[in-house]
C-alpha positions in Angstrom: 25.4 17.0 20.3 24.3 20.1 19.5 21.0 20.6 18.8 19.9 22.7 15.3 17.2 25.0 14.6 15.6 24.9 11.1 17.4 28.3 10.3 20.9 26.8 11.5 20.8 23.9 9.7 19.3 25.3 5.8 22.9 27.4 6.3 24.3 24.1 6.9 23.4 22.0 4.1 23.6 24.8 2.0 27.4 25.4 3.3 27.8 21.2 3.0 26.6 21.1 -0.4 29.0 23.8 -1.5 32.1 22.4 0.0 31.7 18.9 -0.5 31.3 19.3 -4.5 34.6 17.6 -5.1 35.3 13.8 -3.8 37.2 13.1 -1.0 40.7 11.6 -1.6 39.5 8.1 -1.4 37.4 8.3 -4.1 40.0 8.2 -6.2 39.6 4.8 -7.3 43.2 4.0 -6.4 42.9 0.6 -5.2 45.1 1.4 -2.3 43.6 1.4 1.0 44.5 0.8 4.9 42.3 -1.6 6.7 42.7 -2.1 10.4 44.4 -4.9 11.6 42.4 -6.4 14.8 44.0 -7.7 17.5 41.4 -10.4 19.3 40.8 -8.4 22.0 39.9 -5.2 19.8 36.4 -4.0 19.5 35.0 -3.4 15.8 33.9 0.3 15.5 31.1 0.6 13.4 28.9 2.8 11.9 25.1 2.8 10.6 23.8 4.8 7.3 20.2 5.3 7.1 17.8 4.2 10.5 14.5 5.6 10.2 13.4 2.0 9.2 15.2 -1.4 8.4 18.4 0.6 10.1 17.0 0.4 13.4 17.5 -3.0 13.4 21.2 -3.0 12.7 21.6 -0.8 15.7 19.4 -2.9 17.5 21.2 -5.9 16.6 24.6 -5.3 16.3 24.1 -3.3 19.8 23.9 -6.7 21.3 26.6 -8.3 19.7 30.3 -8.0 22.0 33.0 -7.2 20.5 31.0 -4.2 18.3 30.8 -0.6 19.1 28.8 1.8 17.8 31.0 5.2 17.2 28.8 6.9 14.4 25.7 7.5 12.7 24.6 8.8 9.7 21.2 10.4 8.1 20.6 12.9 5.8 17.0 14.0 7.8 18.0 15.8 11.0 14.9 15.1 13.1 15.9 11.1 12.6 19.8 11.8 13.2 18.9 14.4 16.6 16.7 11.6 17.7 19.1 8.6 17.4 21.6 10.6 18.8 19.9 11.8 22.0 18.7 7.6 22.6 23.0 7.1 22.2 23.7 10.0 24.8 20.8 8.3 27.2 22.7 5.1 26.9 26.2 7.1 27.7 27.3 6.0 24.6 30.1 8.6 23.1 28.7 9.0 19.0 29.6 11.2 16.0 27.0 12.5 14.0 26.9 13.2 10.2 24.0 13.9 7.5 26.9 13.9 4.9 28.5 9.9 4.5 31.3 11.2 2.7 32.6 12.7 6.0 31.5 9.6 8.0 33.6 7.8 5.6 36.6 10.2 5.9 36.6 9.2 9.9 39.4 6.6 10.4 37.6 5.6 13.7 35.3 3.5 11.4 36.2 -0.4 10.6 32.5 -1.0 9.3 30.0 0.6 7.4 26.3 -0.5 7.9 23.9 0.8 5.2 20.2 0.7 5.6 19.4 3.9 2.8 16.7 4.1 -0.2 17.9 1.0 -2.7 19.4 4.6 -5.1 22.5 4.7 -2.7 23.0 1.0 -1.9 26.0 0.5 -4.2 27.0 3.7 -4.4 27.6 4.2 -0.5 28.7 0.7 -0.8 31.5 1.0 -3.0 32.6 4.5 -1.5 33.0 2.7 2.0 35.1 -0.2 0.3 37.3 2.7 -1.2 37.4 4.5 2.0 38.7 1.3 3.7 36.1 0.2 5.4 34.0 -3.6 5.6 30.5 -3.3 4.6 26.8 -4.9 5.2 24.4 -3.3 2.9 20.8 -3.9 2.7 18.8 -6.2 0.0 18.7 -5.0 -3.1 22.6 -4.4 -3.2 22.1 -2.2 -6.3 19.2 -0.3 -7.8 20.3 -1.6 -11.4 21.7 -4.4 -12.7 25.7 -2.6 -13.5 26.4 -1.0 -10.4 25.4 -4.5 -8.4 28.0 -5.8 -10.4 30.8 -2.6 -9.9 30.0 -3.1 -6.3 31.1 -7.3 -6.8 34.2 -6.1 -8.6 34.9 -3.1 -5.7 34.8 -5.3 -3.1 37.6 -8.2 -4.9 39.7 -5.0 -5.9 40.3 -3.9 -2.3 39.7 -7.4 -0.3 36.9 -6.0 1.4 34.6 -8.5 3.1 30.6 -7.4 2.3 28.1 -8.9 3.4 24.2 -8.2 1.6 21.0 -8.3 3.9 19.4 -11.4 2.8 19.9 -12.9 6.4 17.5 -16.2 5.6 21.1 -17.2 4.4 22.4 -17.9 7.9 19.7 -19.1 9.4 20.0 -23.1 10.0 16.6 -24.2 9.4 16.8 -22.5 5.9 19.8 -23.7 5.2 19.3 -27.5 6.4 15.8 -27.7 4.4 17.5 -26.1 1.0 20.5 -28.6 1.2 17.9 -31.7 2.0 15.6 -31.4 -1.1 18.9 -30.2 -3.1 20.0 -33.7 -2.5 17.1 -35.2 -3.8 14.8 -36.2 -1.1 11.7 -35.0 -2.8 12.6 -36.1 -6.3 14.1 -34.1 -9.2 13.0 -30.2 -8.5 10.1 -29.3 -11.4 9.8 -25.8 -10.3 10.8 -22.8 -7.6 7.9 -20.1 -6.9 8.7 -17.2 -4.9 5.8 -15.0 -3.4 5.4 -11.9 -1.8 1.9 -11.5 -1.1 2.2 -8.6 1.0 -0.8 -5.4 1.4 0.6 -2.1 -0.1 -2.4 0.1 -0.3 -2.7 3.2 -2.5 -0.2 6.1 -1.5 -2.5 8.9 -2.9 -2.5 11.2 -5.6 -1.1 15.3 -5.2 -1.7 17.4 -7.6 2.0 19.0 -8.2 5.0 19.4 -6.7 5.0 19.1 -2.8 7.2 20.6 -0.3 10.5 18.8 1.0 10.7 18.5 4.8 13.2 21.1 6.1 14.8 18.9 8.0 16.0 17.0 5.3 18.9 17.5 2.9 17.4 16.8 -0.1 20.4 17.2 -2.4 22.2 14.3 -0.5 18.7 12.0 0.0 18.4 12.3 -4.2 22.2 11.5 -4.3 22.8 9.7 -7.5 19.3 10.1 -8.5 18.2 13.7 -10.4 16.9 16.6 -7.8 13.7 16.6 -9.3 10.4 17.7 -7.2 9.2 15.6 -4.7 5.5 14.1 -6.3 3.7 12.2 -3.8 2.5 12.7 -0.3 5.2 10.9 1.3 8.9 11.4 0.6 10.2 8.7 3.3 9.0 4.8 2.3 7.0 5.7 -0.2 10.2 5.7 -2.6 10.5 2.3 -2.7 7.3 2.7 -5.1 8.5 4.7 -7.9 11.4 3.7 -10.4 14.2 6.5 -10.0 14.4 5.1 -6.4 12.9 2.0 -5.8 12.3 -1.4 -7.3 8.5 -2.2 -6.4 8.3 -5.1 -3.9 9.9 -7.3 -6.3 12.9 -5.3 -4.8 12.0 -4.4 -1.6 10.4 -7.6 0.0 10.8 -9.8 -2.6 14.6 -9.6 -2.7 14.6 -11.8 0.4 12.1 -14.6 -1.5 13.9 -14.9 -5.0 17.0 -15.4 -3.1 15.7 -18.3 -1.2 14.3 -19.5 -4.7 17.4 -18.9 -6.4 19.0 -21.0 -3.9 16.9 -23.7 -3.7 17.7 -24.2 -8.0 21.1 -24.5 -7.4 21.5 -21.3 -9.9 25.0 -19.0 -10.1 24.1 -17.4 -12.9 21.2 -14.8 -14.3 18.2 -16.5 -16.3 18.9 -16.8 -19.9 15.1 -16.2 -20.5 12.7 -13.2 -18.8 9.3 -12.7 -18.8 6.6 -10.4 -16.8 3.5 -9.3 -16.6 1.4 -7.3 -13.7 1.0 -3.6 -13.3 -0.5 -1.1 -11.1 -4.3 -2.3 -10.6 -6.8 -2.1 -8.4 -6.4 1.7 -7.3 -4.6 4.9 -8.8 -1.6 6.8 -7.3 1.5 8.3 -7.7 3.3 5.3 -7.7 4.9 3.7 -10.8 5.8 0.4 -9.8 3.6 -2.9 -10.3 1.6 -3.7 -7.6 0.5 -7.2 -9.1 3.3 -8.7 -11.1 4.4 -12.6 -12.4 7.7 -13.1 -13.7 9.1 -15.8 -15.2 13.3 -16.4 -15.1 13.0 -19.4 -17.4 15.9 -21.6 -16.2 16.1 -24.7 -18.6 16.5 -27.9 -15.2 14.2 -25.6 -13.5 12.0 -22.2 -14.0 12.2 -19.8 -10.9 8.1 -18.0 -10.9 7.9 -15.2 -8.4 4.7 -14.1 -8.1 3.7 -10.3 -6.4 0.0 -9.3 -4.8 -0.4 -6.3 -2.8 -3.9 -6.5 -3.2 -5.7 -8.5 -0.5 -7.6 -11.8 -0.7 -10.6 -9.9 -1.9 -12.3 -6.0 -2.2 -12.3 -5.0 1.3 -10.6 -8.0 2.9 -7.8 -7.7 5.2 -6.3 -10.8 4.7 -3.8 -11.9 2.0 -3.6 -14.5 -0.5 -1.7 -17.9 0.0 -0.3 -20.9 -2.5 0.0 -24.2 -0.3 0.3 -22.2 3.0 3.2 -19.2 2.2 2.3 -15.5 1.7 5.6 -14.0 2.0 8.0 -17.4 1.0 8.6 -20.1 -1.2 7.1 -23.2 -2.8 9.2 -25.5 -4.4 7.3 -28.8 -6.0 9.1 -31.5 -7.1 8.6 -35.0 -8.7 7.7 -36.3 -5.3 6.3 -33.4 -3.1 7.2 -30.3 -2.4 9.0 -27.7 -0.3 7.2 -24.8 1.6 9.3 -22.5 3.1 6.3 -20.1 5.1 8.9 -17.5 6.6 12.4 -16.9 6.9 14.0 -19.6 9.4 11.0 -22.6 8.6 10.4 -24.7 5.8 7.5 -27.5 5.5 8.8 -31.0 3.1 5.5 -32.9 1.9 4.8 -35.9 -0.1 2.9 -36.5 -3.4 -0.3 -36.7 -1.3 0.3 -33.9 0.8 1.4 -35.8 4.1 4.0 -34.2 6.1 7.1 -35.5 5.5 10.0 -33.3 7.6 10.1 -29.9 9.0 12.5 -27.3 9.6 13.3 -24.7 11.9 15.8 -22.7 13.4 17.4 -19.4 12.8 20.5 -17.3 13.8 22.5 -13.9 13.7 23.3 -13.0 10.3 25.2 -10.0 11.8 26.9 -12.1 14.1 28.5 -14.1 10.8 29.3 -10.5 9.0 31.6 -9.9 12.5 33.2 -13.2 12.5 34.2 -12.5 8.6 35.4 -9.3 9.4 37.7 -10.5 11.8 38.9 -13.6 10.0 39.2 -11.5 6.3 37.9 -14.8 4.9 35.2 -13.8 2.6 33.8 -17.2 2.1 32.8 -17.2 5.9 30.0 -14.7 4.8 26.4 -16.4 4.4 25.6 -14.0 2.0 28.5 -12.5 0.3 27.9 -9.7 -1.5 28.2 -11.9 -4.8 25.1 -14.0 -4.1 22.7 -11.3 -3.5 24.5 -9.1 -6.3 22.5 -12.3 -8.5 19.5 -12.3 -6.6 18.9 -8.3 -7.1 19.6 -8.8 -10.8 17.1 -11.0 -11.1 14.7 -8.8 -9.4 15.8 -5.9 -11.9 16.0 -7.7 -15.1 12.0 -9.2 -14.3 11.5 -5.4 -13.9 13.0 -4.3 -16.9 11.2 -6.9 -18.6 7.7 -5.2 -17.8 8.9 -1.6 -18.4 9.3 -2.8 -21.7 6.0 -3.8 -22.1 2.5 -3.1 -23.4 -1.2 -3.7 -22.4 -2.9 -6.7 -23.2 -6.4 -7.9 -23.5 -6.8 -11.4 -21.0 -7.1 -14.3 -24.2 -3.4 -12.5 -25.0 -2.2 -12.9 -22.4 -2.8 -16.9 -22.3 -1.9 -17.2 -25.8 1.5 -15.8 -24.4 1.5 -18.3 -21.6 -0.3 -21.3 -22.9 3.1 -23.1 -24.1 4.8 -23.0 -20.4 2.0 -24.3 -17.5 3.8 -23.3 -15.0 3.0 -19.4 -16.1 -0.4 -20.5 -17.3 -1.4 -21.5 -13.9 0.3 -18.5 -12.3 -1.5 -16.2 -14.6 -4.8 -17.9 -13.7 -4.3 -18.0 -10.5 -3.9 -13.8 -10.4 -6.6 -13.6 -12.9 -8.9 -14.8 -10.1 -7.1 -12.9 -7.6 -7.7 -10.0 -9.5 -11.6 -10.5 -10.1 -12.2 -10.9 -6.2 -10.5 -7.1 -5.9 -13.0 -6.0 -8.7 -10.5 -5.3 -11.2 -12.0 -5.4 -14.7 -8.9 -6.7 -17.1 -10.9 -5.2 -20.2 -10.9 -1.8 -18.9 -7.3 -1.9 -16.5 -5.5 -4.3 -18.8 -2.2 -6.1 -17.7 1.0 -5.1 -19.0 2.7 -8.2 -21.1 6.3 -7.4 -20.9 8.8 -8.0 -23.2 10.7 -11.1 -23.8 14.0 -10.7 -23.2 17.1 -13.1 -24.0 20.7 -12.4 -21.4 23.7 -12.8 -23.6 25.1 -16.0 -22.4 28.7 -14.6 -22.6 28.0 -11.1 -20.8 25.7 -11.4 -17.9 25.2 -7.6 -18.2 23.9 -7.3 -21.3 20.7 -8.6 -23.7 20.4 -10.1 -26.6 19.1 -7.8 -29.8 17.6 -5.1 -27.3 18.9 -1.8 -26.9 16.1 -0.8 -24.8 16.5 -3.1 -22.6 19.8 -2.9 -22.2 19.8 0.8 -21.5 17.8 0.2 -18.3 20.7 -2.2 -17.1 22.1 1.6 -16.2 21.2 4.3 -14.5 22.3 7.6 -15.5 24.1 9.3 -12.3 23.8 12.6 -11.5 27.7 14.3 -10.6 29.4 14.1 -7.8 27.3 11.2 -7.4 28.5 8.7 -9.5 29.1 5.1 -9.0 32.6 4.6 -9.4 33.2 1.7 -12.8 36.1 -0.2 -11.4 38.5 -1.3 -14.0 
């Protein structure tokens, strides 16, 4: 591939921003499109969105898979695209380049589309790729908000695409055996499922006004759906995951994976009727927006689902992180005669009453492997996780967040006067309260945000009871030609 100077490739994007201002055919919305028919012998042609993190790891993985073949790539910084593909010439492999999707997507070489982009383009390059005929595996959170998660759902049933979402615990059989043994009652009736992500996510600075995008990047394409608006923090790659326009704190980002699992575990295929949070950004201050200490409580009536979120360590200047019952990053599910710790994503722990080991669990498998075999049979329900399940999951995560945008500081006896009827969120509150004193945060002085109580309208999962405010951040607006498509 050709190699571009800085010069070269400014006249570029300028020239590809120009002449891409109109959609491509296929975004039409038609609901007519031509899938491949693959003969067993036939490899899959796929392509990968976004690797300068979690997208490594599809190449990686789906490198080693037969039967796949990697014919393009896709990223909207140059330095990351050149890079990838001078490793795919090294390996003699024969790989189109794009920074644009839209003219990935237009390539009828493509059966599937891998995305690993900011959480902002998840649906949206989603649902484009389901129009453009291709399969899709899209990364955890499947949307950024709660609507397009569910346009993306009602794209991929309107042109029989098989998608598959990146919560891969779901096809790993030590997950799936422990979930399906204390579902059938092993431990006793399930009292409650808490989901932690107890993960370090130190300060990422303060700048003092706008700062300069990389040149290598197209920074029309990476804002997408989002406004252009000037970059403000040090960091434009990552860092986005901490600031609402693109990202959904680690309640979206890690987290994802956890209330999943949690959601899983309760048996639950719907959203919480009941949402409450409380957190915020403590312990330093940056240019992020999004909590960095956060409960919330999806109050299921068999069952509450807690997730809890620390990335604050165990204590000022420690490097170690917090634990409940032996998870960090996982899942705890107590019941009337134990409980369940799930430590990671392929092992889970059963216990008794008196905290005796009971049965473990272990074993895990290739979750891109299953997306292959779905492809392949066009039998959606071969999919671990279909896009459906994790379109649930990522609601969650965004209505929990919604919940404490909407919220306002308050001093520590409010908060347990707002708790003090539900013990499982009195204990979870107390439990950060301490957490929060060992990292030297003073709750008089750096209060904690008490979000708003917020009631899902049992007869329209994508909409709240008596609160317009709330319901507007079900949406985000979308910035032309970037617009998730509403599929009717």
């Amino acid at each position: 591939m050709t190699q571009y100077t800085r010069r070269s490739f400014l006249k570029r994007s300028l020239f590809t921003t120009a002449s891409l201002s109109l959609l491509p055919a296929w975004a039409a919305d038609t609901g007519s499109v031509r899938r491949r028919v693959l003969g067993a012998n036939d490899d899959i042609r796929y392509a990968v969105v976004g690797f300068n993190g979690r997208g490594q790891d599809h190449l990686k993985e789906l490198g080693g898979l037969s039967g796949a073949r990697l014919v393009a790539v896709c990223d909207v910084d140059r330095h990351v695209l050149d890079r990838e593909l001078a490793a795919c010439k090294n390996r003699g492999q024969q790989v189109q380049g794009y920074t644009d999707v839209r003219r990935l997507l237009d390539n009828q070489d493509v059966d599937v589309v891998t995305f690993a982009t900011p959480n902002h383009w998840h649906s949206l390059g989603a649902i484009w790729a389901i129009q453009a005929g291709k399969d899709v595996y899209v990364e955890k959170p499947i949307s950024h908000n709660v609507w397009e998660g569910y346009q993306l759902v009602a794209a991929a049933r309107k042109y029989n695409a098989i998608v598959q979402a990146g919560t891969q615990c779901r096809s790993n059989p030590g997950m799936r055996e422990a979930i399906a043994w204390v579902q059938a009652g092993n431990l006793g009736k399930i009292r409650c499922a808490y989901g932690l992500c107890y993960k370090r996510r130190p300060s990422i600075g303060k700048v003092n006004g706008p700062q300069p995008i990389p040149p290598n990047v197209d920074y029309d394409l990476w804002c997408g759906p989002r406004d252009k608006a000037p970059l403000r923090r040090k960091h434009l790659h990552y860092d986005w995951h901490w600031v609402w326009p693109t990202g959904n704190g680690d309640l979206g980002n890690q987290g994802i994976h956890q209330m999943d699992i949690a959601r899983w575990v309760l048996g639950q295929d719907r959203l919480s009727p009941r949402i409450l949070s409380l957190g915020g950004r403590l312990g330093y201050s940056d240019d992020g927006t999004t909590p960095n200490t956060l409960i919330v409580l999806h109050d299921y009536p068999e069952a509450p689902l807690i997730f809890e979120v620390r990335g604050l360590p165990t204590s000022a200047g420690s490097s170690k992180m917090d634990n409940y019952y032996g998870a960090s990053i996982g899942v705890v599910v107590t019941c009337e005669g134990g409980r369940l710790v799930i430590p990671s994503y392929d092992s889970a722990t059963a216990f008794d009453k008196s905290g005796a080991e009971v049965k473990k669990f272990k074993g895990g498998a290739s979750h891109f492997a299953n997306f292959l075999e779905a492809v392949r049979s066009r039998d959606r329900s071969h999919l671990n996780a279909e896009v459906h399940e994790c379109n649930l999951s990522s609601a969650l995560c965004h209505t929990g967040n919604i919940s404490y945008r909407l919220g306002k500081p308050h001093s520590p006896a409010e908060l347990k006067e707002a708790a003090k009827d539900r013990p499982e969120l009195a204990d979870s509150l107390g439990r950060m309260e301490e957490h929060l004193a060992a990292n030297m945060v003073d709750l008089a002085k750096t209060p904690v945000t008490l979000g708003a109580v917020l009631e899902m309208d049992p007869h329209n999962p994508e909409r709240f009871l008596g609160s317009r405010h709330a319901n507007a951040l079900l949406r985000d607006p979308y910035r032309k030609p970037f617009v998730v498509p509403e599929q009717v």
